[in-house]
C-alpha positions as CSV (number, residue, x, y, z in Angstrom):
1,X,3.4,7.5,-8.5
2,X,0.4,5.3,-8.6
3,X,0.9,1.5,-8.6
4,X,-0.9,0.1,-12.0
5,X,-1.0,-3.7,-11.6
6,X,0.0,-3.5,-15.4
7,X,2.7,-1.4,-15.5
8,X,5.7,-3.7,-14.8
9,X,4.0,-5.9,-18.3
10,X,3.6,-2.1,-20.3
11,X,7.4,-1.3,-19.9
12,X,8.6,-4.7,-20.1
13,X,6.5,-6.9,-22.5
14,X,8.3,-10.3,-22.5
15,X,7.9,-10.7,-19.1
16,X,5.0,-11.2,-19.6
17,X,5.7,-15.2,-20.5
18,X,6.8,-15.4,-16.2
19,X,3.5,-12.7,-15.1
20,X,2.3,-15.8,-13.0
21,X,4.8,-16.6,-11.1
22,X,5.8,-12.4,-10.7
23,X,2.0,-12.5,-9.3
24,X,2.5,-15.7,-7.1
25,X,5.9,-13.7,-5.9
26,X,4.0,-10.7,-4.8
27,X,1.4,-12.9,-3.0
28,X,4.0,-14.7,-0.7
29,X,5.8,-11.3,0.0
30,X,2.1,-10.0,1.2
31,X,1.4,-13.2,3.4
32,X,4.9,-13.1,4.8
33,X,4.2,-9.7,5.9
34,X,1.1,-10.1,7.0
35,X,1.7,-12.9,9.0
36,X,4.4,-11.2,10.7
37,X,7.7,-13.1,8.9
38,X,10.7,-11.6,7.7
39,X,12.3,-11.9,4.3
40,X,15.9,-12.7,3.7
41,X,17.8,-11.8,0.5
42,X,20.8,-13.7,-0.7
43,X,23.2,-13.3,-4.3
44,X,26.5,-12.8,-5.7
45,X,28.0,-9.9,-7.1
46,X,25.5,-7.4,-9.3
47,X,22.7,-9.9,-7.6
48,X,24.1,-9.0,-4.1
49,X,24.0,-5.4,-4.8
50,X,20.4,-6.3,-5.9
51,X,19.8,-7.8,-1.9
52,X,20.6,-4.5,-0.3
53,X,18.6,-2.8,-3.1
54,X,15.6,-4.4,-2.2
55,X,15.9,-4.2,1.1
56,X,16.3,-0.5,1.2
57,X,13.0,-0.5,-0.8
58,X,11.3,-2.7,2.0
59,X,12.9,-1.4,5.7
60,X,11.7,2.4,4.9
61,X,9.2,4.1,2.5
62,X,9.1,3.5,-1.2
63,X,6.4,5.3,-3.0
64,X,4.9,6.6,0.7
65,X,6.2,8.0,3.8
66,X,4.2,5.2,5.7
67,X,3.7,7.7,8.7
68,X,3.8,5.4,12.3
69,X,0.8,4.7,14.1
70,X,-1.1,6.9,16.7
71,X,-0.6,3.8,19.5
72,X,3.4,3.6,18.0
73,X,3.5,7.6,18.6
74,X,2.1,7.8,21.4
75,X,5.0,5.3,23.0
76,X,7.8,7.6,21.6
77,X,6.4,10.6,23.1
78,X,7.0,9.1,26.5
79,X,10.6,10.2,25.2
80,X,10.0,13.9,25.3
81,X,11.9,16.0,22.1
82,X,14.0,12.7,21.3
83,X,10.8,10.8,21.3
84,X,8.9,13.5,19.3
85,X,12.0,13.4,16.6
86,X,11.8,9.9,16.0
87,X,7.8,9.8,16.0
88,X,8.2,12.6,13.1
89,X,11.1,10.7,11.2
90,X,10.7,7.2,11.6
91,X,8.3,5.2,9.3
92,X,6.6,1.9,8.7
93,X,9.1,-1.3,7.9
94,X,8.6,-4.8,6.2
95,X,11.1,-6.2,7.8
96,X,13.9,-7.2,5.7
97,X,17.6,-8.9,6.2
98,X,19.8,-8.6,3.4
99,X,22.6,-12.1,4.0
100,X,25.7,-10.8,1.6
101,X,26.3,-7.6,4.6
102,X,27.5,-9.8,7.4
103,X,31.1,-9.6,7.0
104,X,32.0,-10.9,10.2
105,X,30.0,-13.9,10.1
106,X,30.5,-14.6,6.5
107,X,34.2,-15.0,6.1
108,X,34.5,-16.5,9.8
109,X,32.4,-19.3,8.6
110,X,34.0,-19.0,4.9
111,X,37.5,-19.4,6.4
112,X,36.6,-21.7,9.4
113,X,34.2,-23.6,7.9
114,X,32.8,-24.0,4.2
115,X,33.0,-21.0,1.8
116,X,30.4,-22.4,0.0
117,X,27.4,-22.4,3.0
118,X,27.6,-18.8,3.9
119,X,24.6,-18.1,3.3
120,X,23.1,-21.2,4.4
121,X,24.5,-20.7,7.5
122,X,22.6,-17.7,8.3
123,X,19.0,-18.5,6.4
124,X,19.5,-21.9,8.8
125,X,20.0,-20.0,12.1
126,X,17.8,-16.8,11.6
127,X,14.9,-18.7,9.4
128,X,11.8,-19.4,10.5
129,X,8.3,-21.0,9.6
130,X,6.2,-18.4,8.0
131,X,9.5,-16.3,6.8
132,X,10.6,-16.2,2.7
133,X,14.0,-16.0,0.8
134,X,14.1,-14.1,-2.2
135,X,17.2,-16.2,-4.0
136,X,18.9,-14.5,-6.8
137,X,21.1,-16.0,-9.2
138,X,21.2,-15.1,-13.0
139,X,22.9,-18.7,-13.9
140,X,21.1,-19.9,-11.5
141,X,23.7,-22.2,-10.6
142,X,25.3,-20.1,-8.2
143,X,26.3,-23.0,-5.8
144,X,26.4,-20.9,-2.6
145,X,22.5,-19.8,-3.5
146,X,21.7,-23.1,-3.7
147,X,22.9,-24.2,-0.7
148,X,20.8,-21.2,1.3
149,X,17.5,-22.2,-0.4
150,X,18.1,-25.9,0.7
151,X,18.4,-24.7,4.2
152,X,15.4,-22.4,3.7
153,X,13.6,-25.6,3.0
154,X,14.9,-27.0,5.5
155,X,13.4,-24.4,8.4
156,X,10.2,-24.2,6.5
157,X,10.8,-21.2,4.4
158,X,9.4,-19.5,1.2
159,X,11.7,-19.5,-1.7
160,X,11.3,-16.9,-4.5
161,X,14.2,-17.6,-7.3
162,X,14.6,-14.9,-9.7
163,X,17.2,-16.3,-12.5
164,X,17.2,-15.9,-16.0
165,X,15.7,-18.6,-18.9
166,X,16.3,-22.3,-18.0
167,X,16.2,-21.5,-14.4
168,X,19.8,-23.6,-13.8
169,X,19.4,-26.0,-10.8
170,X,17.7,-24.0,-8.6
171,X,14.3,-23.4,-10.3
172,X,13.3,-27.0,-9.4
173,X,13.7,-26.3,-5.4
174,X,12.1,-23.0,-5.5
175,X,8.4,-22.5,-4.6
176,X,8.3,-19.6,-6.8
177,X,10.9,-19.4,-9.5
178,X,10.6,-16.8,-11.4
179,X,12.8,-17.3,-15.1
180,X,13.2,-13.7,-16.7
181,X,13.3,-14.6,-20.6
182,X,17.1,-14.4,-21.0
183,X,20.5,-15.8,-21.1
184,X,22.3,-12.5,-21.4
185,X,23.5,-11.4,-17.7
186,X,23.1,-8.0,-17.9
187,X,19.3,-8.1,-19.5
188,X,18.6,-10.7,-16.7
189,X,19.6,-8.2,-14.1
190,X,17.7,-5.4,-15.9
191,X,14.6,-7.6,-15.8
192,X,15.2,-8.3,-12.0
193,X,15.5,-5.0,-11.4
194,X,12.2,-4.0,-12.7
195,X,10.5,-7.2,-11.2
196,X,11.8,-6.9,-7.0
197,X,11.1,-3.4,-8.0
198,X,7.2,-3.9,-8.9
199,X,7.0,-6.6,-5.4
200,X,7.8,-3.9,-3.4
201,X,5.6,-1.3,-4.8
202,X,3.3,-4.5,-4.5
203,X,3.6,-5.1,-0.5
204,X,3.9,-1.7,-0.1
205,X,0.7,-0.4,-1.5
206,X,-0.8,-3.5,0.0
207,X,-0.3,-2.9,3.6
208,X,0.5,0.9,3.7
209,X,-2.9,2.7,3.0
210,X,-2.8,6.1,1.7
């Protein structure tokens, strides 16, 4: 399916009020890329399940296979059959870390620590300069989200908040909040669905050519 840089604003009119800072989104998720970062995903509940989502989207193919490189093949094939399997199979990644899937970690430092800073604790150890946090929080007063974009700040990361209307306290301390025009949680999620949905067609098509 062809990428229309209108088609997210056909299906889904009223977001078209936040089509700035959906654009300004997509442009830090390039540069991140580009610039060799990572991006980090962090929210509770449907919005955690929306982390691995995008991740998924980013760490392997979307709309394209994104075939390795002749110079990355060429490496495998040092590997024999093995190497020739994986230079067949294995495609192109934005690299991608999703924060609610470290169990371990999470409720060591929940139980030992502060429940609160779990993922704050991670975006703090594993952020770096040049890297972005997609935040996601419909309330967007999810204190635990909070917390993680303050350390992001703190280690000289991006933030992208997606939340709903209003924007709750985190919109402020976000570089790019992005406020879907709602206060009803499950429209919220089905506008933040469509929208991490369009960024990674966005990055993809961006960086993958045909």
């Amino acid at each position: 399916m062809e990428l229309k840089p209108y088609f997210l604003y056909e299906r889904y009119p009223a977001l078209r009020e936040c089509e700035k800072a959906i654009e300004e989104a997509a442009r830090i998720l390039d540069e991140t890329y580009k610039k060799g970062g990572r991006i980090y995903c962090c929210g509770n509940g449907g919005s955690a399940a929306d982390c691995e989502h995008i991740v998924g989207e980013l760490m392997k193919g979307f709309l394209k296979k994104r075939p390795l490189a002749a110079g990355e093949k060429e490496v495998l094939s040092a590997f024999g059959k093995e190497g020739e399997y994986l230079s067949a199979n294995l495609q192109g990644a934005i690299p991608a870390v999703s924060l609610v899937n470290s169990v371990g970690l999470g409720t060591a430092f929940a139980n030992d620590v502060a429940p609160e800073l779990v993922f704050a604790q991670q975006i703090y150890g594993l952020g770096r300069e040049g890297d972005a946090l997609i935040a996601i929080s419909t309330s967007g007063n999810s204190k635990n989200v909070i917390y993680a974009i303050l350390a992001a700040k703190a280690r000289g990361v991006k933030v992208i908040g997606l939340t709903g209307a209003g924007g709750g306290k985190m919109a402020p301390l976000c570089d790019c909040p992005v406020l879907t025009p709602s206060h009803s949680t499950p429209e919220i999620q089905e506008y933040h669905l469509s929208i991490y949905h369009y960024l990674c067609q966005k990055v993809e098509k961006n960086n993958f050519p045909e």
